[in-house]
MDAnalysis code that builds the backbone (N, CA, C; Angstrom):
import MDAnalysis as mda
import numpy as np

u = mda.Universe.empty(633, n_residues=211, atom_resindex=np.repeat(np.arange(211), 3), trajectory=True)
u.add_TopologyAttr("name", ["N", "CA", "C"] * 211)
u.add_TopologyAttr("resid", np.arange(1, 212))
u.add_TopologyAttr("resname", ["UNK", "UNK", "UNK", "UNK", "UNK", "UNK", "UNK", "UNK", "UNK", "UNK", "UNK", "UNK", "UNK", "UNK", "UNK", "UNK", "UNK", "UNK", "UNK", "UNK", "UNK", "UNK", "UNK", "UNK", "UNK", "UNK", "UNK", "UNK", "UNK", "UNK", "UNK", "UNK", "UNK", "UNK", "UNK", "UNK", "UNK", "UNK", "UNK", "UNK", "UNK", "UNK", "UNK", "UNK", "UNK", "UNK", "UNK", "UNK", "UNK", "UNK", "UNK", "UNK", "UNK", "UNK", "UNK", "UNK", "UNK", "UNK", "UNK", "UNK", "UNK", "UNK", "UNK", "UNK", "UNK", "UNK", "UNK", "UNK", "UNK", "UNK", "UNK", "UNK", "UNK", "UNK", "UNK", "UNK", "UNK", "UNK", "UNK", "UNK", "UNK", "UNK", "UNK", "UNK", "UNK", "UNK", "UNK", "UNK", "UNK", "UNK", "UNK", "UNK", "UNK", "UNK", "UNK", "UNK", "UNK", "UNK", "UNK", "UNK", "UNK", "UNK", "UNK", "UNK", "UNK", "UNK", "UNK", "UNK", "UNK", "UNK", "UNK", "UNK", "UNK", "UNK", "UNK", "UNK", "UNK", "UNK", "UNK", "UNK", "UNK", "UNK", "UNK", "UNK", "UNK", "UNK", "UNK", "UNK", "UNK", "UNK", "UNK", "UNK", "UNK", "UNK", "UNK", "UNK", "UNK", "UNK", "UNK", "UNK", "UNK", "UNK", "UNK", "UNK", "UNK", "UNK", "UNK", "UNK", "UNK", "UNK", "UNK", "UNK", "UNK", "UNK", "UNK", "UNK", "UNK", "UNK", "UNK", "UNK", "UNK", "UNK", "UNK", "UNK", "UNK", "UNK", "UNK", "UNK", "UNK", "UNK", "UNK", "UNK", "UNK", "UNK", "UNK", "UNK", "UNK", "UNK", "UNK", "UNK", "UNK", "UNK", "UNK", "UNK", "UNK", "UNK", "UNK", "UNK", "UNK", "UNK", "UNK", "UNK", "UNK", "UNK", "UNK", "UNK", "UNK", "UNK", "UNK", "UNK", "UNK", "UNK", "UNK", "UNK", "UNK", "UNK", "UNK", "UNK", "UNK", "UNK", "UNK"])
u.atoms.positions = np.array([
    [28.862, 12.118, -17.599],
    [28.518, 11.512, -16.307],
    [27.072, 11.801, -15.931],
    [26.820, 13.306, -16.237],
    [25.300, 13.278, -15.947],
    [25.076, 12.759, -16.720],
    [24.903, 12.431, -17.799],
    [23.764, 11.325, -18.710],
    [23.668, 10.321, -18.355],
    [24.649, 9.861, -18.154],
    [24.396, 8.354, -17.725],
    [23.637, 8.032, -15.956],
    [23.725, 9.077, -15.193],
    [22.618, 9.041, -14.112],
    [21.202, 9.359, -14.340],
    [21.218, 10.236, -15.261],
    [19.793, 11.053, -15.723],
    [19.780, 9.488, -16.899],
    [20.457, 8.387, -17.137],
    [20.067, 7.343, -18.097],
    [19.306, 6.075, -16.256],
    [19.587, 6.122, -15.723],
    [19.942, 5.343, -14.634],
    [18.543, 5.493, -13.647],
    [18.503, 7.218, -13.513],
    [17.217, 7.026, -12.896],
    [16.427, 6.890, -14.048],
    [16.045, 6.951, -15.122],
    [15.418, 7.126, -15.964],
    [14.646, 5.724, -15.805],
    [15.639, 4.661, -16.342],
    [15.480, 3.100, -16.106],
    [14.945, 2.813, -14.974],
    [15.102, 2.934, -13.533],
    [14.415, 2.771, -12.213],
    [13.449, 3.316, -12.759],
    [13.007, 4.298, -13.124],
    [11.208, 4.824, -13.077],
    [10.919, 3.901, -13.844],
    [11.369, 3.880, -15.319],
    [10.304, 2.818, -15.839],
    [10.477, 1.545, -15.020],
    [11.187, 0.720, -14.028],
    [10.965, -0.523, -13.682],
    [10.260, -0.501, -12.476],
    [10.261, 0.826, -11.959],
    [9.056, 1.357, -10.609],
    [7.453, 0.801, -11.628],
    [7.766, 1.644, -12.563],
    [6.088, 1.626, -13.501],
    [5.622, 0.672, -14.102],
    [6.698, -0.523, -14.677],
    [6.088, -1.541, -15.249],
    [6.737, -2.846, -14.670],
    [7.278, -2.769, -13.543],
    [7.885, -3.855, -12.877],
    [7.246, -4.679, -12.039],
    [7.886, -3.589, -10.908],
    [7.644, -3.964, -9.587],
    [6.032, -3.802, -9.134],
    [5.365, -2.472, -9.657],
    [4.188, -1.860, -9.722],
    [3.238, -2.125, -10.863],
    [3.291, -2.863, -11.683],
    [2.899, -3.219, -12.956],
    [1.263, -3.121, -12.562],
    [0.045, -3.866, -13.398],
    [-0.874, -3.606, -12.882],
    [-1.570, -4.002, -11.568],
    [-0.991, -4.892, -10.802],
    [-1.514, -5.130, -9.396],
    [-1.464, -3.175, -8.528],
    [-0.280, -3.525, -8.458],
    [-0.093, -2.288, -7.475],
    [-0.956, -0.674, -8.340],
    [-0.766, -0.704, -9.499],
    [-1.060, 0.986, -9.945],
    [-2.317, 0.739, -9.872],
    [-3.299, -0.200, -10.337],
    [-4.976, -0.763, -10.182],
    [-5.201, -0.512, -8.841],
    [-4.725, -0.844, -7.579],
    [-4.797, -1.057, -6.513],
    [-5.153, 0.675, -5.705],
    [-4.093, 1.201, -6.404],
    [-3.972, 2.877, -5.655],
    [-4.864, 3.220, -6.712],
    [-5.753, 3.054, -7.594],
    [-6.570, 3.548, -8.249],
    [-7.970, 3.301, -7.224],
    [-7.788, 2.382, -6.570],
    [-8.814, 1.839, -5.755],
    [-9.771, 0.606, -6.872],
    [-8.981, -0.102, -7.911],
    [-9.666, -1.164, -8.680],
    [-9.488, -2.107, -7.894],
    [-10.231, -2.591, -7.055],
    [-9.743, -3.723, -5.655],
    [-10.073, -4.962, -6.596],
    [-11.007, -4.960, -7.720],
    [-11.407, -5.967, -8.167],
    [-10.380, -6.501, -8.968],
    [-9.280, -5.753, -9.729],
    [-8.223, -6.187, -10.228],
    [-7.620, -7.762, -9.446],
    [-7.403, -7.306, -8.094],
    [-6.670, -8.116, -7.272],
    [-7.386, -9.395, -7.204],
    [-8.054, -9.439, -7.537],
    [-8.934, -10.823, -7.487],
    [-8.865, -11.510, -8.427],
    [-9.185, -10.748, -9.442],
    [-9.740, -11.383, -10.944],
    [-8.238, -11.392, -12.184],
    [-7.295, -10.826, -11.267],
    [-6.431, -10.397, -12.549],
    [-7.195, -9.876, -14.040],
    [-8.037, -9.054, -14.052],
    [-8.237, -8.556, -15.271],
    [-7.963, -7.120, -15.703],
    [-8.784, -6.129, -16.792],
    [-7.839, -5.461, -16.999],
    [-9.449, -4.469, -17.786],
    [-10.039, -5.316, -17.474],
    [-11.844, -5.257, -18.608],
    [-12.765, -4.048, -16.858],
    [-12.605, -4.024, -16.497],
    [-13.142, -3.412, -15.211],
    [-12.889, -3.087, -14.112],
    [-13.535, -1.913, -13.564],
    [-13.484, -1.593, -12.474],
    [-14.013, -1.456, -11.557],
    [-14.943, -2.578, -11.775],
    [-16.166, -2.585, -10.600],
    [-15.493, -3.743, -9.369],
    [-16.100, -3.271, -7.752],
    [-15.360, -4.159, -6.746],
    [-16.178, -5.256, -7.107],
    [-15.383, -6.188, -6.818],
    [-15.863, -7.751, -6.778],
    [-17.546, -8.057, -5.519],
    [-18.597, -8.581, -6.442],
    [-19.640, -8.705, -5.842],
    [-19.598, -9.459, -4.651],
    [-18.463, -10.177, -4.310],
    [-18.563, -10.760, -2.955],
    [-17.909, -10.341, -1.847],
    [-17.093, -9.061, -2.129],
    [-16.964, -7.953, -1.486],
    [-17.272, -7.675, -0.149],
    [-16.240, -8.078, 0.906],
    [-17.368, -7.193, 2.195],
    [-17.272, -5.811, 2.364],
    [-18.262, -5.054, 2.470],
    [-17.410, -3.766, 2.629],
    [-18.128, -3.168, 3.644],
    [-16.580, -2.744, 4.400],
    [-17.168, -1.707, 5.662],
    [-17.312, -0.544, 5.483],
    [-17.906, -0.206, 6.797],
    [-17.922, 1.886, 6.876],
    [-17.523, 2.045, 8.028],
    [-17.415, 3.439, 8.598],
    [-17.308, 3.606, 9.704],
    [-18.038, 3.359, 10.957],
    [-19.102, 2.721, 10.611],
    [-19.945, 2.333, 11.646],
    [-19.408, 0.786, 12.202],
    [-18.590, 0.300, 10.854],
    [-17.920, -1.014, 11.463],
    [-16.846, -1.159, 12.429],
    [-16.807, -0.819, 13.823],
    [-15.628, -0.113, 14.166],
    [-14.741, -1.393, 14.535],
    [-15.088, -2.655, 14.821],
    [-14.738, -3.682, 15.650],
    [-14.014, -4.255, 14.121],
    [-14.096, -3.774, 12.855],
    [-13.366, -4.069, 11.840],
    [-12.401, -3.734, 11.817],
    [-12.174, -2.563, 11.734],
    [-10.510, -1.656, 11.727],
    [-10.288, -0.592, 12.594],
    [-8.827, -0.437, 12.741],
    [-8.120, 0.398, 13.404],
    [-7.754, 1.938, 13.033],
    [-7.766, 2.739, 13.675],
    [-7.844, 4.293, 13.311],
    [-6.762, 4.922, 13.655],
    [-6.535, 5.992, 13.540],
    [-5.151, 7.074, 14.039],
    [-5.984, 7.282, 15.451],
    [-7.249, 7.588, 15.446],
    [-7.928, 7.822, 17.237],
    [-8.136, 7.140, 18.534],
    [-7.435, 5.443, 17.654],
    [-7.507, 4.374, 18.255],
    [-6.341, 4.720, 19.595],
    [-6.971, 4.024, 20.575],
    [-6.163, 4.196, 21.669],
    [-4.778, 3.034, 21.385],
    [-3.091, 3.613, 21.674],
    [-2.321, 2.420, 21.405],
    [-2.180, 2.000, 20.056],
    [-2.854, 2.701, 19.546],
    [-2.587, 2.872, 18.087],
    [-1.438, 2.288, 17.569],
    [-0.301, 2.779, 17.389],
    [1.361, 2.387, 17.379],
    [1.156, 1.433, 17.626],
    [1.057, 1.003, 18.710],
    [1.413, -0.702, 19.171],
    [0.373, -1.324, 18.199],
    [-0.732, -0.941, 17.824],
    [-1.267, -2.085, 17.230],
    [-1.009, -2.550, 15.799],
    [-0.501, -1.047, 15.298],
    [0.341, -1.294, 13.915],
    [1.713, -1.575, 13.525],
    [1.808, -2.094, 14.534],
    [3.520, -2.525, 14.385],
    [3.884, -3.511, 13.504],
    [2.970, -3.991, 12.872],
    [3.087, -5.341, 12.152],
    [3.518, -4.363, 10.334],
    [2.728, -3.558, 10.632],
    [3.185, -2.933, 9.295],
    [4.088, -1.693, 9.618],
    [4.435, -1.210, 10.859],
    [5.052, 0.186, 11.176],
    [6.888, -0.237, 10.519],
    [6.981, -1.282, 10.920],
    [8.251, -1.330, 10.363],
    [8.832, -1.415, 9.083],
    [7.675, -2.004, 8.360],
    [8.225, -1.979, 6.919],
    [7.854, -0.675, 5.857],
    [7.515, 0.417, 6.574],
    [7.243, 1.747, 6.084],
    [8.303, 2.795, 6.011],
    [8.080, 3.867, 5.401],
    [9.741, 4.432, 5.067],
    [8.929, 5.888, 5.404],
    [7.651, 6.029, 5.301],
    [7.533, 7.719, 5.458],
    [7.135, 8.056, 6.360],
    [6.853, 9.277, 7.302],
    [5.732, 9.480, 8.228],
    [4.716, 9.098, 8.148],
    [4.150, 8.918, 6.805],
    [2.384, 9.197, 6.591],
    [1.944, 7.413, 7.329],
    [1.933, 7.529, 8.337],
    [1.207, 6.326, 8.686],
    [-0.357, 6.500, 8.287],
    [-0.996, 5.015, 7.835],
    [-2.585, 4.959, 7.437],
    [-3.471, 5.502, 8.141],
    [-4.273, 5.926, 7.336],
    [-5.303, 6.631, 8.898],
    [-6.206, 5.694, 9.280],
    [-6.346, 4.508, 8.355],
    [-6.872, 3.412, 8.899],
    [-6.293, 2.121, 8.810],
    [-6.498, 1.133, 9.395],
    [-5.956, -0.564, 8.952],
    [-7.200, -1.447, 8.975],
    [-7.131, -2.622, 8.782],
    [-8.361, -3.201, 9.299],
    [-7.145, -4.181, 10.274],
    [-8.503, -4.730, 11.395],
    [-8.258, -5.464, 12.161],
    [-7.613, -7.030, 11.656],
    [-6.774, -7.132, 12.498],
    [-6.100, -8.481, 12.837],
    [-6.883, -9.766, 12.566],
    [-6.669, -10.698, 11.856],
    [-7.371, -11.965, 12.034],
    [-8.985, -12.368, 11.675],
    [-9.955, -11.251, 10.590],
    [-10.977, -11.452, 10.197],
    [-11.253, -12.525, 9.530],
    [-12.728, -12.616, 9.642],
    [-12.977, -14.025, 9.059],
    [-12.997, -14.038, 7.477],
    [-12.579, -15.307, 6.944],
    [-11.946, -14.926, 5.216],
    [-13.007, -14.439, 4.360],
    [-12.203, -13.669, 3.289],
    [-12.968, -12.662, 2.696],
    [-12.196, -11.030, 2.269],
    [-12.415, -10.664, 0.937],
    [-12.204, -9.716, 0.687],
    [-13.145, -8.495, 1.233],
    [-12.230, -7.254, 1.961],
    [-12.805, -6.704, 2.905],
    [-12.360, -5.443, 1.916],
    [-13.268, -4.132, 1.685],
    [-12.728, -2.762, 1.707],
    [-13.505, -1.677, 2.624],
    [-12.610, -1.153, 2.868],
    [-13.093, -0.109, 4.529],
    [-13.322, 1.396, 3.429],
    [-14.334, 1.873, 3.756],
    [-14.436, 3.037, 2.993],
    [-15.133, 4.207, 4.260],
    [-14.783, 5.496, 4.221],
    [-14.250, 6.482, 4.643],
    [-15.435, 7.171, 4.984],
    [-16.384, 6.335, 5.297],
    [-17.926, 6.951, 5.313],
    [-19.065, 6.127, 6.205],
    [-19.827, 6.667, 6.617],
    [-21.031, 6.037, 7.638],
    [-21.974, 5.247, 6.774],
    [-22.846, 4.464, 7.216],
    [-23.856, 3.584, 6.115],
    [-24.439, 4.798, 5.500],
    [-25.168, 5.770, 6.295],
    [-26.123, 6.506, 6.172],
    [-25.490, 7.639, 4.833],
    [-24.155, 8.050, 5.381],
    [-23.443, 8.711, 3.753],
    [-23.019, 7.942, 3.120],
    [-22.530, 6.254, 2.894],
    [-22.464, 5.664, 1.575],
    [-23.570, 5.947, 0.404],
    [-25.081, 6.007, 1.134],
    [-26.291, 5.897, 0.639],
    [-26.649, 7.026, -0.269],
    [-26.096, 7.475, 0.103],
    [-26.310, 9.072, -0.549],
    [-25.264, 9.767, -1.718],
    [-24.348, 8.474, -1.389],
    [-22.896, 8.874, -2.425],
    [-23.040, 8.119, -3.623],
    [-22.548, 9.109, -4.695],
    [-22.853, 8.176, -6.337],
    [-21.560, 7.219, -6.104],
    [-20.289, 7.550, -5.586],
    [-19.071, 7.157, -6.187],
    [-18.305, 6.542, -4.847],
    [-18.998, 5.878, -4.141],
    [-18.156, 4.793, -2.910],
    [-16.830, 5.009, -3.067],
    [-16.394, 4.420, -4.538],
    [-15.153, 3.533, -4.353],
    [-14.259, 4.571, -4.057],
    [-14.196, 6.051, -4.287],
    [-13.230, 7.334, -4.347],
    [-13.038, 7.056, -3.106],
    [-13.536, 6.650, -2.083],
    [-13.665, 6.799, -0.513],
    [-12.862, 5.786, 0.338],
    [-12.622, 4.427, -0.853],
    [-12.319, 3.210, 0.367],
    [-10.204, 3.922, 0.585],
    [-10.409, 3.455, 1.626],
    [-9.184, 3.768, 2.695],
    [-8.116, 2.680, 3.138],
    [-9.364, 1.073, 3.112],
    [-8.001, 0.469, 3.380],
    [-8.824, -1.009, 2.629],
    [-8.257, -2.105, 2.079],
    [-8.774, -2.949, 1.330],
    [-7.793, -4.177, 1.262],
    [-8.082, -5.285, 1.573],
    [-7.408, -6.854, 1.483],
    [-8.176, -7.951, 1.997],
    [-7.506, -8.781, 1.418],
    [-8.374, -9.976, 1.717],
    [-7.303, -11.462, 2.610],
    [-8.580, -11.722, 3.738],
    [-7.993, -12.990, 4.598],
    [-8.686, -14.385, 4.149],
    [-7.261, -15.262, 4.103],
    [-7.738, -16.634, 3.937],
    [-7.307, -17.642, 5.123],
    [-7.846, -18.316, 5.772],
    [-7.432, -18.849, 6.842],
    [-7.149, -18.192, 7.983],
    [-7.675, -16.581, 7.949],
    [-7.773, -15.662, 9.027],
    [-6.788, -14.765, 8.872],
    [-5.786, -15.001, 7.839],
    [-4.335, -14.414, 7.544],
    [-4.593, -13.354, 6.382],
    [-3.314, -12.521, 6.233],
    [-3.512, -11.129, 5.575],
    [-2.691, -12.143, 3.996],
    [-3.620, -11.940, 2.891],
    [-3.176, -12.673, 1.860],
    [-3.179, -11.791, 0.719],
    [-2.084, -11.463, -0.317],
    [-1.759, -10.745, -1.231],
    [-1.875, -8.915, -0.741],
    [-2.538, -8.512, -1.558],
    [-2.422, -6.906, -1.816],
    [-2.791, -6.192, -0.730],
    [-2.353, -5.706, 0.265],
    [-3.510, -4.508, 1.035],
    [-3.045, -3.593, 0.862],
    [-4.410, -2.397, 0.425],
    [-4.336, -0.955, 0.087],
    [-4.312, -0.025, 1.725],
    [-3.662, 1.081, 1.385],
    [-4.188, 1.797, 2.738],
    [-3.833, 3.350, 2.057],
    [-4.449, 4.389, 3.340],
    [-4.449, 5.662, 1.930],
    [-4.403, 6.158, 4.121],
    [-3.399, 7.562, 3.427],
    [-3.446, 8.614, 5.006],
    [-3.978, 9.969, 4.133],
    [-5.037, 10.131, 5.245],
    [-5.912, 11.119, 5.134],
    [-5.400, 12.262, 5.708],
    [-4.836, 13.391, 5.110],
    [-4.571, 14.394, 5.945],
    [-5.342, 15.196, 6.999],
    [-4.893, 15.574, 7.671],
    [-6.046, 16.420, 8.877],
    [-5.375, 17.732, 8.204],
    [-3.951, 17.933, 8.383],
    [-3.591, 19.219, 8.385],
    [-3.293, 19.735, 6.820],
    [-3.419, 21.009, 6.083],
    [-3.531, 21.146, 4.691],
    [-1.845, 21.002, 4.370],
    [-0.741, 21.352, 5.214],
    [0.181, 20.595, 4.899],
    [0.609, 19.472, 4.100],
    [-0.279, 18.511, 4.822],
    [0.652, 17.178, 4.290],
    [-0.308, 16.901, 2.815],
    [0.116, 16.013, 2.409],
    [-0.338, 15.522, 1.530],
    [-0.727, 13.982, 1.706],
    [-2.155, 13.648, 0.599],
    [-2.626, 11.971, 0.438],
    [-1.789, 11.093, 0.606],
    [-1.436, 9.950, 0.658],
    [-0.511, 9.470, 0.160],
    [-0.813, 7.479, 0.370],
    [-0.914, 7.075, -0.250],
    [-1.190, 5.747, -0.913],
    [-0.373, 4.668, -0.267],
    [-0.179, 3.614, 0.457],
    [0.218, 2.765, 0.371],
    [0.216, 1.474, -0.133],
    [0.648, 0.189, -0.297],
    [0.413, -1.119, -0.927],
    [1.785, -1.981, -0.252],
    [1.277, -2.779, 0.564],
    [2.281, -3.936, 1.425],
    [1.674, -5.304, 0.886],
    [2.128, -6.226, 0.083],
    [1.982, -7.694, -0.251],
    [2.429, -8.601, 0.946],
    [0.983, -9.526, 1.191],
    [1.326, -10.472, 2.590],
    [1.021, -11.622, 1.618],
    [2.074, -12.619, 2.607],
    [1.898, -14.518, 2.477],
    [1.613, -14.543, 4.008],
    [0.806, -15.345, 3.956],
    [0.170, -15.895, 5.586],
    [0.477, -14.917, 6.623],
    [0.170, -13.600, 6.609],
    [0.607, -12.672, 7.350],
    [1.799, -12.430, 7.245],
    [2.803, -12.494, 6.945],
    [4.378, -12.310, 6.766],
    [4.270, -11.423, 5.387],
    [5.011, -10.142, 5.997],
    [5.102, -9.554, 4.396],
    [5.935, -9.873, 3.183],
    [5.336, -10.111, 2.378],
    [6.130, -11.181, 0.836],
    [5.988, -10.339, -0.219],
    [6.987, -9.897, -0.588],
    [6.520, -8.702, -2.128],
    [6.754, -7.471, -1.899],
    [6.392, -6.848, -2.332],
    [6.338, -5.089, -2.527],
    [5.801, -4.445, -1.502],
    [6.444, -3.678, -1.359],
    [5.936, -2.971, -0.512],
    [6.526, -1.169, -1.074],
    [5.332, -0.180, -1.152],
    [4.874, 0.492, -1.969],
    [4.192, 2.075, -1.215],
    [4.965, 3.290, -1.372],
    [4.483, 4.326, -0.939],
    [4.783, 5.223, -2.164],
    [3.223, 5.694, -2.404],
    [3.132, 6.991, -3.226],
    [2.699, 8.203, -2.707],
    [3.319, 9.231, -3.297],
    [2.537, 10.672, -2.645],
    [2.010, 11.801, -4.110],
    [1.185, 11.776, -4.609],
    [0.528, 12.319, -5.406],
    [0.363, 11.792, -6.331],
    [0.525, 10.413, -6.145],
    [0.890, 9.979, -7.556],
    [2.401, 9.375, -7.779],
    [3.203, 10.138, -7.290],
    [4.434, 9.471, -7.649],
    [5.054, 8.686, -6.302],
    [5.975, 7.631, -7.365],
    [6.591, 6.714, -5.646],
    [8.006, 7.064, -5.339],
    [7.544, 7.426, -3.735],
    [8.901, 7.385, -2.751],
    [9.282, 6.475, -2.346],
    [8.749, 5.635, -2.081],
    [9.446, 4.001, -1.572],
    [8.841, 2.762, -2.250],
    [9.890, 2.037, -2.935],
    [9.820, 0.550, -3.088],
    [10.653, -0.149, -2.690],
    [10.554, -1.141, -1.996],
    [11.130, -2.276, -1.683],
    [10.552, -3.645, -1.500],
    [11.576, -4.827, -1.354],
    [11.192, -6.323, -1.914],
    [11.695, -6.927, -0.747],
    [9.931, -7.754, -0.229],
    [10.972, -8.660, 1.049],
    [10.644, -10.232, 0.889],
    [11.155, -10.834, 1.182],
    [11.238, -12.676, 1.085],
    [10.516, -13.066, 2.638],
    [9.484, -12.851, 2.994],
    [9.054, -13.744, 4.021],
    [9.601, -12.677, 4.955],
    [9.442, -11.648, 4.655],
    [9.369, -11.014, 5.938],
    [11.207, -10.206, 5.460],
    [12.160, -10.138, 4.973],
    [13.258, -10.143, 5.014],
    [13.348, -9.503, 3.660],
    [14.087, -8.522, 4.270],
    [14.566, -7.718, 3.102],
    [15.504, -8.325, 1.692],
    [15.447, -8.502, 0.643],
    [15.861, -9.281, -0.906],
    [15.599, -8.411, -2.142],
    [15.840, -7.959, -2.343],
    [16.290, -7.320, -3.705],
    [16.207, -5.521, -3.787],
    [16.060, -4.949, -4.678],
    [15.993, -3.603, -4.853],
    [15.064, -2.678, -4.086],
    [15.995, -1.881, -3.658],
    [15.082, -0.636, -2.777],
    [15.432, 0.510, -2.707],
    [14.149, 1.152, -3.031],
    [14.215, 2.651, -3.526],
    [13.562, 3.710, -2.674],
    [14.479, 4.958, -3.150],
    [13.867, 6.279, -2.199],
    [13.803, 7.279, -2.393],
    [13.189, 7.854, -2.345],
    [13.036, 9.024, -2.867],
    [11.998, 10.181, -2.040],
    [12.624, 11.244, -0.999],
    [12.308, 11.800, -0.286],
    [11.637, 13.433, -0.841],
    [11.984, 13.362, -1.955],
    [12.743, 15.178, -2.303],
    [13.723, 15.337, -2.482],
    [14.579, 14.737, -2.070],
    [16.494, 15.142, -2.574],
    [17.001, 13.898, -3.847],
    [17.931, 13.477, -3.430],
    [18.565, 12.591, -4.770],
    [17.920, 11.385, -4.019],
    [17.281, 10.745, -5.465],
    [17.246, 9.021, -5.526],
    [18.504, 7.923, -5.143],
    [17.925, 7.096, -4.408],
    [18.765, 6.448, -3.767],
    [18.521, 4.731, -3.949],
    [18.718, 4.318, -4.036],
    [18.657, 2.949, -4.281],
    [19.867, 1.659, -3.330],
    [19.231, 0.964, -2.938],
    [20.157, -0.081, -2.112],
    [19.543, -1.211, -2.530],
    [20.990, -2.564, -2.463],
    [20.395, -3.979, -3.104],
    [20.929, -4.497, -1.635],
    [19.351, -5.834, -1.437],
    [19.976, -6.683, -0.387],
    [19.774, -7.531, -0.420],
    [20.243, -8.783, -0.088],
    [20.198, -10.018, -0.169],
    [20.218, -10.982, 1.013],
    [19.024, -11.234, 1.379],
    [18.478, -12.186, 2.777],
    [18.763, -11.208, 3.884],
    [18.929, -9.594, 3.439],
    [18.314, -9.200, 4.458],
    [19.816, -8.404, 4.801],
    [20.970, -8.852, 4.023],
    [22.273, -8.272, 4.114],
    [22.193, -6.734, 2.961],
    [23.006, -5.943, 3.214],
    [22.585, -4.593, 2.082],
    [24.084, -5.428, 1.399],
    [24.120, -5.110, 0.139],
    [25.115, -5.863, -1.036],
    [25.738, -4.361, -1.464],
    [24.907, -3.555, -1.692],
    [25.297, -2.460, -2.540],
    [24.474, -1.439, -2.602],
    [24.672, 0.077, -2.301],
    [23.661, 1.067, -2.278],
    [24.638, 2.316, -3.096],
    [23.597, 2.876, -3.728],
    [23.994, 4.107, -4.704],
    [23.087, 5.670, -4.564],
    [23.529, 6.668, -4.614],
    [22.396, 7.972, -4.570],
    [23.201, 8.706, -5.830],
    [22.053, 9.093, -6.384],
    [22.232, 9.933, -7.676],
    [21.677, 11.191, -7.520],
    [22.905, 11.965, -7.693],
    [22.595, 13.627, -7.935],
    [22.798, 14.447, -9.242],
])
């Protein structure tokens, strides 16, 4: 009986690693933003048409210091499974264009060999809407917690796809939504036993935890 669970999660990791997360999502938490564009596999340089902010852009994105904070991330607060909310987002409704927010003032980008270690939150709007991949990363304040990575897939603002939390590297939450609506496999993994639930238009079909 244990083998065949220790066979079971075994299979979920590899379909966490080459599935669901294949190279969009693992490129993405690498911070290869250029992946997402180009589908390639040859580089890792961000795409030259790139907007990229700093912290001096403030009217771009949203912060943990932001007043109302919560309320303004509600669009993504619900489809998240851990505490670690982002320490940044970008703003609502920018004009189209691949945007990455990086974790630094103009004046210290200038001075830094290695930008990209820094960007924090990264996606791109078409028609003013949140379209495919956005990255987001929570910055710890306290030595407690730990980094921890996110990746939410949007269609016209409606979340469509994966949606994706790692903490060192490894993932605690995947799950799959249809236009906003929960549809197929979803996974968890807190620290205790892996857990997995299937749903369909948003109904749960079947859920399992392995110890």
């Amino acid at each position: 009986m244990k083998i065949i669970k220790f066979t079971i999660i075994l299979c979920i990791a590899i379909i966490c690693e080459n599935t669901y997360c294949q190279e969009d999502t693992i490129n993405v938490i690498r911070n290869n933003d250029q992946f997402l564009r180009q589908k390639t596999n040859n580089t890792n340089d961000i795409p030259k048409d790139t907007i990229k902010l700093f912290l001096d852009d403030n009217s771009y994105y949203i912060s943990l210091d932001d007043e109302n904070f919560f309320e303004k991330i509600k669009t993504y607060s619900s489809y998240l499974n851990s505490g670690h909310f982002p320490s940044y987002i970008l703003s609502e409704h920018l004009p189209d264009g691949y945007y990455c927010l990086y974790s630094l003032k103009k004046k210290q980008a200038k001075k830094t060999k290695n930008i990209d270690e820094y960007i924090v939150a990264s996606g791109e709007y078409k028609n003013g809407m949140k379209q495919g991949a956005f990255y987001f990363k929570f910055i710890p304040e306290n030595s407690k917690w730990v980094s921890a990575d996110k990746v939410i897939y949007f269609k016209d603002d409606v979340v469509n796809g994966a949606v994706i939390e790692r903490e060192r590297g490894n993932i605690m939450f995947l799950g799959e939504y249809q236009m906003g609506i929960k549809h197929g496999f979803f996974y968890y993994y807190n620290g205790g036993a892996p857990s997995i639930v299937l749903y369909e238009n948003g109904v749960k079909v079947k859920d399992s935890t392995f110890w």
